[in-house]
C-alpha positions in Angstrom: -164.4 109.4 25.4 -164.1 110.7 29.0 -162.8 113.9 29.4 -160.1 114.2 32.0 -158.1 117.6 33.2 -154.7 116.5 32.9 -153.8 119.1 35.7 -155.8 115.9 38.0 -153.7 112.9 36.7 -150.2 114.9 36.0 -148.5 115.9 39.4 -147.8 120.3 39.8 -144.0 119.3 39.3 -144.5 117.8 35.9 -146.9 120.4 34.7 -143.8 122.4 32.8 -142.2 119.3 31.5 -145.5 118.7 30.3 -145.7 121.5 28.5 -142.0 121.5 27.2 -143.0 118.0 25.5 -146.0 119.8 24.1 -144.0 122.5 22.6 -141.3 119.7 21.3 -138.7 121.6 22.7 -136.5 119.0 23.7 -135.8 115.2 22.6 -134.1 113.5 25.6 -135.8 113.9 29.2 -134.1 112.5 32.3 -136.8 112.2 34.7 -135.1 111.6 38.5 -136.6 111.3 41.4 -137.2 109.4 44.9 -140.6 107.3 45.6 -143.8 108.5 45.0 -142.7 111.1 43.1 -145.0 110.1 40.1 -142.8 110.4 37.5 -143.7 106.6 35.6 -147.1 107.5 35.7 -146.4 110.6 34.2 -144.6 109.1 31.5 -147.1 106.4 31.0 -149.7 109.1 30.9 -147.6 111.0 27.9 -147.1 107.9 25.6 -150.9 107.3 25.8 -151.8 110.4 24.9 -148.9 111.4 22.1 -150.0 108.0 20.3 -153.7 109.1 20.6 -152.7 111.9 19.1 -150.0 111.8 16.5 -151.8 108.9 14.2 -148.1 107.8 12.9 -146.9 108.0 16.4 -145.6 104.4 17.8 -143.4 103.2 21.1 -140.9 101.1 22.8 -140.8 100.3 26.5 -137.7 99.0 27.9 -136.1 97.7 30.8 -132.9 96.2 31.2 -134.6 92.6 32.1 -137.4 91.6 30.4 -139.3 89.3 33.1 -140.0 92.6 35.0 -142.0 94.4 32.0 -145.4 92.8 32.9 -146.0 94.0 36.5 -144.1 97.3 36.0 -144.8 99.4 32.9 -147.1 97.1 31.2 -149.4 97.6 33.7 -148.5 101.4 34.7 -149.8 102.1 31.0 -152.8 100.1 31.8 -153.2 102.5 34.3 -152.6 105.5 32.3 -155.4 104.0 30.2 -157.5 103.4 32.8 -157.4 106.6 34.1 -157.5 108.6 31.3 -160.6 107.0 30.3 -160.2 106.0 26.7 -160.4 101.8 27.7 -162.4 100.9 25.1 -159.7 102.5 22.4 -157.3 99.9 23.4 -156.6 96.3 23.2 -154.8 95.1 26.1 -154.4 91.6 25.4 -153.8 88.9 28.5 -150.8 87.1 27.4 -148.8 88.8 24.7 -146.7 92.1 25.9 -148.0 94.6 23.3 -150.6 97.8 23.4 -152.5 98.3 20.5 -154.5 101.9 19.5 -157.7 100.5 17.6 -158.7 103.0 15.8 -155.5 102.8 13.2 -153.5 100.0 14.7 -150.6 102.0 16.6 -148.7 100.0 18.9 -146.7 100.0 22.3 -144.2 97.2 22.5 -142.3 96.3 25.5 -138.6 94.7 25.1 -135.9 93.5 27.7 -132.7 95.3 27.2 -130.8 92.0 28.6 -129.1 91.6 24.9 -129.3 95.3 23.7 -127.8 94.2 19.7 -131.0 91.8 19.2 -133.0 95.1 19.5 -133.0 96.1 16.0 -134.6 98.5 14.1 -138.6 97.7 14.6 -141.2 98.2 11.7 -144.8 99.2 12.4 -148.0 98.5 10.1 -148.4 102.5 10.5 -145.6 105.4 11.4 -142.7 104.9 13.2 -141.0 104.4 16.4 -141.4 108.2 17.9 -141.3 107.2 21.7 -138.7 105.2 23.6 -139.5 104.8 27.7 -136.3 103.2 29.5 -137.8 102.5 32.3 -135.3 102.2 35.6 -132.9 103.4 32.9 -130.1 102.9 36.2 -130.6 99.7 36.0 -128.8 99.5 31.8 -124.6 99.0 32.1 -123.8 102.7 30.6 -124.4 105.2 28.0 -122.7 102.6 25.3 -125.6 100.8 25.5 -128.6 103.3 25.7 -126.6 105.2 22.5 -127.1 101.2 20.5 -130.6 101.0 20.8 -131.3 104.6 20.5 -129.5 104.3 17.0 -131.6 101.4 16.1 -135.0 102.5 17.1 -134.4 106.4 16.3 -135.1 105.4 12.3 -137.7 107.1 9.7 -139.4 109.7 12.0 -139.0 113.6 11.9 -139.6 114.0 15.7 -138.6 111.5 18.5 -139.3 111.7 22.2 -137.1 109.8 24.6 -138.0 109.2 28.2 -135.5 108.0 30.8 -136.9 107.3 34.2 -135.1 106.1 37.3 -134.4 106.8 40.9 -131.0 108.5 41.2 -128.4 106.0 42.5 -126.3 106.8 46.0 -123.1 107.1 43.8 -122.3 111.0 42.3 -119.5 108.6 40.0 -122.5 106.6 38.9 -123.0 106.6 35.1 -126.5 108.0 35.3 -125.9 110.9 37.8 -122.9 111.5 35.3 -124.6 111.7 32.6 -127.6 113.9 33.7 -124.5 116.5 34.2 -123.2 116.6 30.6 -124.7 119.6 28.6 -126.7 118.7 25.4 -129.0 121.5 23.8 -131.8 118.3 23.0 -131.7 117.0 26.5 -133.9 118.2 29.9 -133.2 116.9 33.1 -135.9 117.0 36.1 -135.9 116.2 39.5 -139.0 115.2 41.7 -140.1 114.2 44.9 -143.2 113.2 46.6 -143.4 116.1 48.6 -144.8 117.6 45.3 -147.6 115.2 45.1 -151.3 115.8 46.4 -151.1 113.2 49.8 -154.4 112.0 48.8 -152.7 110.7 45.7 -150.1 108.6 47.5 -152.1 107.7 51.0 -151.5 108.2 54.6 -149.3 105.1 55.0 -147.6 106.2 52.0 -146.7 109.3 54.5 -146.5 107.0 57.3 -143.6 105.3 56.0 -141.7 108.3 55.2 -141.9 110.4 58.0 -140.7 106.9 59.8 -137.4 106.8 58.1 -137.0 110.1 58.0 -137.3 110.0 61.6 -135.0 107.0 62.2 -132.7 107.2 59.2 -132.6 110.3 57.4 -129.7 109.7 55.0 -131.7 106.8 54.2 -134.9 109.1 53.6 -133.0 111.6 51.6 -131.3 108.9 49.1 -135.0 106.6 48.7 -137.7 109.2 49.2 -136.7 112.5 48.0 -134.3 111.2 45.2 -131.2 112.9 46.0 -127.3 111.8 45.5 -125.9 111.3 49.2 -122.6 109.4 48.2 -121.3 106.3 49.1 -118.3 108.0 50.5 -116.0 106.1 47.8 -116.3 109.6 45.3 -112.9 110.8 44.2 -113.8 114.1 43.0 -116.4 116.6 44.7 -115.4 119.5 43.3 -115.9 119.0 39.5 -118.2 121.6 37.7 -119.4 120.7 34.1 -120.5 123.4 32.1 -119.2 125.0 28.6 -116.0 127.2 28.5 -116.4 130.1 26.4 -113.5 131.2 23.6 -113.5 134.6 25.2 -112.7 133.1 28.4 -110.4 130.9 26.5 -108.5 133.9 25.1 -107.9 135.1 28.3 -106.0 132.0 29.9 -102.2 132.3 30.7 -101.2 129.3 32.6 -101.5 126.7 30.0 -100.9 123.1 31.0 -100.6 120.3 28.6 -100.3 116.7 29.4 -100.0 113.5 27.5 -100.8 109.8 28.9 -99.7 107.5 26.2 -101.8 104.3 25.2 -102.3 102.2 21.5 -104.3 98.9 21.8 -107.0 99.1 24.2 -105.6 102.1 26.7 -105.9 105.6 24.8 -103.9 107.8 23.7 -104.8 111.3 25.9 -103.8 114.7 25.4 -105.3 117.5 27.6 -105.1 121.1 27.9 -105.6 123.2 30.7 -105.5 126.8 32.1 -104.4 126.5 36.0 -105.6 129.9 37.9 -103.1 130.0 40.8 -104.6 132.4 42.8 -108.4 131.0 42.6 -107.0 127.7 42.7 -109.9 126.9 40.1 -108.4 124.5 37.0 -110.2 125.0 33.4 -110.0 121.7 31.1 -110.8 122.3 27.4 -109.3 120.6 25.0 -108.1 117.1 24.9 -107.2 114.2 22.1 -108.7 110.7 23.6 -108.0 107.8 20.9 -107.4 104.7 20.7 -104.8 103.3 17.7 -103.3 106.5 17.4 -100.2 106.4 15.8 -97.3 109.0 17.1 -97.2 110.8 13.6 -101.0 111.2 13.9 -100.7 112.2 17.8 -97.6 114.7 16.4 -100.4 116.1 13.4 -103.2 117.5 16.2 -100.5 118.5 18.8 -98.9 121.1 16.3 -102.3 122.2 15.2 -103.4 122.7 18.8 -100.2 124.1 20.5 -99.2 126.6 17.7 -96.4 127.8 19.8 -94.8 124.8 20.4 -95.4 125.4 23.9 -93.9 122.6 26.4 -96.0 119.4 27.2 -95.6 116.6 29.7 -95.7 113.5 29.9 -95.5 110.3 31.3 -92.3 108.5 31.7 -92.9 105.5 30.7 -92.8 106.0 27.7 -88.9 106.8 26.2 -89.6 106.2 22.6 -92.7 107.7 22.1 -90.9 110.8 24.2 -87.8 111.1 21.6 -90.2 110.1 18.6 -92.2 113.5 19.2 -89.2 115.5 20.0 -88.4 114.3 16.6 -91.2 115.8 15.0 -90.5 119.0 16.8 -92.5 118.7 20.1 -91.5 120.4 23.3 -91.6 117.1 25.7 -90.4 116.4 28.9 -90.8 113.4 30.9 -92.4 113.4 34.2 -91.0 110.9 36.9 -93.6 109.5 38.6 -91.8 108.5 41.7 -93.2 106.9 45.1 -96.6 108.0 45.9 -97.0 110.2 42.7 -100.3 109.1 42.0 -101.4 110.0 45.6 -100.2 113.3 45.8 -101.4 114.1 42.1 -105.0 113.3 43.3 -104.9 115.0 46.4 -103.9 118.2 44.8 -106.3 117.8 42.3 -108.7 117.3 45.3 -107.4 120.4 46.8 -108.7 122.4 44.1 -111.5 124.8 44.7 -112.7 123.6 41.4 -112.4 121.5 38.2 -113.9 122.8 35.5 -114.3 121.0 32.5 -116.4 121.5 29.2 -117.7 118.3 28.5 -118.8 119.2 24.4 -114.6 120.1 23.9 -113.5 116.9 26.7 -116.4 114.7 26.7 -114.3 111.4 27.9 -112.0 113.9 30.5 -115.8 115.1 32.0 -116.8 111.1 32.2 -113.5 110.0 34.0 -113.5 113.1 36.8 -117.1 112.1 37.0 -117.3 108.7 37.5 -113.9 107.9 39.1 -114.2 105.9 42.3 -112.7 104.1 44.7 -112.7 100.3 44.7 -114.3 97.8 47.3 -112.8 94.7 48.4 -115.0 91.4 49.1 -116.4 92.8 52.4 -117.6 96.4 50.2 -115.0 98.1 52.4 -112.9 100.8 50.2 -109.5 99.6 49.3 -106.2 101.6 50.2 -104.8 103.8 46.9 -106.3 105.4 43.6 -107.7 102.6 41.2 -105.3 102.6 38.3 -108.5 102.4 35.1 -110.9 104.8 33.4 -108.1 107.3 34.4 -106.2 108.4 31.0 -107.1 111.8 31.2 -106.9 112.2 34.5 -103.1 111.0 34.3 -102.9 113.5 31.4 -103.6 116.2 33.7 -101.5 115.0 36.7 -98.7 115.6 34.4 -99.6 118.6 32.8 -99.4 120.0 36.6 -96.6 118.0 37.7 -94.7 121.7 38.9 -97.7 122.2 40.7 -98.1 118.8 42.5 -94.8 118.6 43.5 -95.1 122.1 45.2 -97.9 120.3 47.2 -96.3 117.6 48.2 -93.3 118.8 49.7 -96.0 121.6 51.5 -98.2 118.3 52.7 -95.3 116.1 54.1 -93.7 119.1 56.2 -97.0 119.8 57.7 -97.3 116.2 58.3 -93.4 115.8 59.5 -92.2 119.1 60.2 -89.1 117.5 61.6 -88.5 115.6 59.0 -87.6 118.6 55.7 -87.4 118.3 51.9 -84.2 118.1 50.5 -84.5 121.6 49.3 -84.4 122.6 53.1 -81.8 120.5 54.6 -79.4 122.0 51.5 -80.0 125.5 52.5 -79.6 124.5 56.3 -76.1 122.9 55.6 -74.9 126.5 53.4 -76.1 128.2 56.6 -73.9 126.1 58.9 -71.1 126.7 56.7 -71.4 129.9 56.1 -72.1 130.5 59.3 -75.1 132.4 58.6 -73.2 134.7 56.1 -74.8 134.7 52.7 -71.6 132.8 50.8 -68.8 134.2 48.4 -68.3 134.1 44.9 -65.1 132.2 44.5 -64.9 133.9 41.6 -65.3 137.0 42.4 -63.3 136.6 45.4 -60.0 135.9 43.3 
């Protein structure tokens, strides 16, 4: 067998995750970045060499449609095999989509993820299933799906090693750029570029091409070579931060907000709680109740365990029954009217926000609605008018948790807008004043 310096096939920007893997420090690594950047061949370069290494150590390669397997990671493993030297170690058959390890039969299958439940559970003449590659991993319809064959290849192993590879999509609400945000002790995320590769590695036209469009179209350059997020300009919320809120900080909130957005069937149930800092205008999210079928006794049960106090809650309107059911039980509830253009102004406030913060372990499905909440296209991919009305439970929750709040704002946003035109609140203090003639008025009773 050859031997190769890995420090000449692995690119400088991999070398740590390289050695994380080594070190089995983590299970899950989300491996972002633009062209070039050498992250499948790094991958490919891994899987050759864990199998080579762990003799019970076996893999699956997936994209989401099968006919693109052969001329994309089949053959990027054929490279890594290649290059690494150890050709004759390997049986690289011409037809049939399968890697085998010679000297004890370990294999590298390949599978299209276009019907995820046929991907069961895989047995292997030696070991088990330690590596999974999803390849293009944007590419798959969600999380929903990656967490199904995960649970059906992750079988009968003490250590696994998951790769997910992919060039981050222009959308920050995408799924994937969602989910690279979410905290999970098991996971690390990276993010690469070519600019991090030897040029000798990639070519002068390679360069060529890039300088070009980053000449002529840099938002173009920024999004397909160096790999980062620029937006499509349909993003709801900028101004979300993910990251775990401590119980001391916890412990130290005073303006607690809770909010309920009733569903049953296929709509959830959502219950949120919030500490609103005024003065920072920075909101905290950490607790919620997402379910669907939840019964209003079983709603009640985890309300009273959460709000001790019986502090007061809001929620949405539409609901009357559910409203006087819980005030049965003992609940606190008021109703929030939702009114013309309540869904507008309830954003836009939410918008106005220095920041949400949000612990996605305590509010995993609030984190994935603030995070991937977007606007819709029409038939021309121009954005419609108005807030989509879906994936938006908690986010409803929380609109009328801070109903006080929003309303505040919107009678501040339409006077700047119409400053001849004042609230209600106004024009009633302008007619005492004409009355009174200025003079603050008298107490009839007092007065008698």
């Amino acid at each position: 067998m050859t031997e190769v310096k890995l420090s000449n096939v692995i690119a400088p920007s991999f070398h740590s995750v390289h050695k994380d893997i080594k070190q089995e420090r983590h299970t899950h690594y989300w491996l972002g970045g633009g062209r070039g950047s050498t992250k499948s061949s790094f991958v490919g370069i891994e899987l050759i060499q864990g199998i080579m290494r762990d003799p019970n150590a076996n893999a699956v390669v997936l994209r989401k449609v099968k006919d693109t397997l052969k001329e994309s990671v089949f053959e990027q493993l054929c490279w890594a095999i290649d290059v690494l030297g150890v050709e004759s170690y390997w049986h690289i058959p011409e037809a049939k989509l399968v890697l085998t390890y010679l000297p004890t039969g370990q294999q590298i299958r390949f599978r299209g993820a276009d019907k995820p439940k046929k991907i069961k559970s895989m047995k292997f003449a030696r070991g088990y299933c330690k590596y999974i590659w999803y390849e293009e991993v944007d590419e798959f319809t969600g999380m929903e799906e990656i967490r199904m064959i995960n649970q059906s290849l992750m079988r009968g192993g003490e250590k696994f090693i998951v790769f997910y590879s992919y060039n981050p999509p222009k959308s920050a609400n995408n799924w994937v750029n969602a989910e690279v945000k979410l905290t999970r002790d098991d996971r690390l995320a990276h993010h690469s570029n070519y600019l991090t590769v030897p040029k000798e590695w990639l070519g002068e036209q390679f360069i060529v091409e890039a300088e070009h469009l980053k000449e002529t179209k840099p938002l173009a350059y920024e999004h397909e070579y160096l790999g980062n997020v620029t937006g499509t300009g349909g993003e709801v919320f900028d101004n979300v931060t993910i990251r775990r809120i401590t119980d001391d900080e916890i412990k130290d909130f005073y303006n607690i907000k809770r909010g309920i957005d009733y569903g049953y069937a296929t709509d959830p149930f959502a219950y949120v709680v919030a500490h609103y800092d005024r003065k920072k205008k920075c909101l905290y999210i950490y607790h919620e109740h997402y379910k669907v079928r939840l019964s209003n006794r079983d709603a009640y049960e985890h309300i009273k365990g959460e709000n001790k106090d019986n502090e007061l809650i809001k929620a949405e309107s539409a609901e009357p029954k559910s409203n006087n059911e819980l005030r049965q039980y003992g609940l606190r509830i008021i109703p929030v009217k939702k009114g013309p253009d309540s869904i507008k102004y309830g954003i836009k406030f939410l918008q106005s926000l220095e920041s949400i913060v949000i612990d996605d372990i305590r509010c995993p499905e609030t984190a994935r609605e603030f995070l991937t909440y977007e606007l819709d296209k029409d038939a021309n991919g121009n954005f419609k008018a108005g807030f989509p009305d879906i994936n938006n439970h908690s986010i409803d929750a929380v609109r009328y948790a801070l109903n006080d709040e929003v309303m505040k704002f919107k009678e501040q946003d339409q006077k700047k807008s119409d400053p001849d035109n004042p609230t209600p609140q106004e024009k009633q203090a302008k007619a005492i004043k004409q009355m009174t003639g200025g003079k603050p008025p008298v107490n009839a009773f007092t007065k008698w």
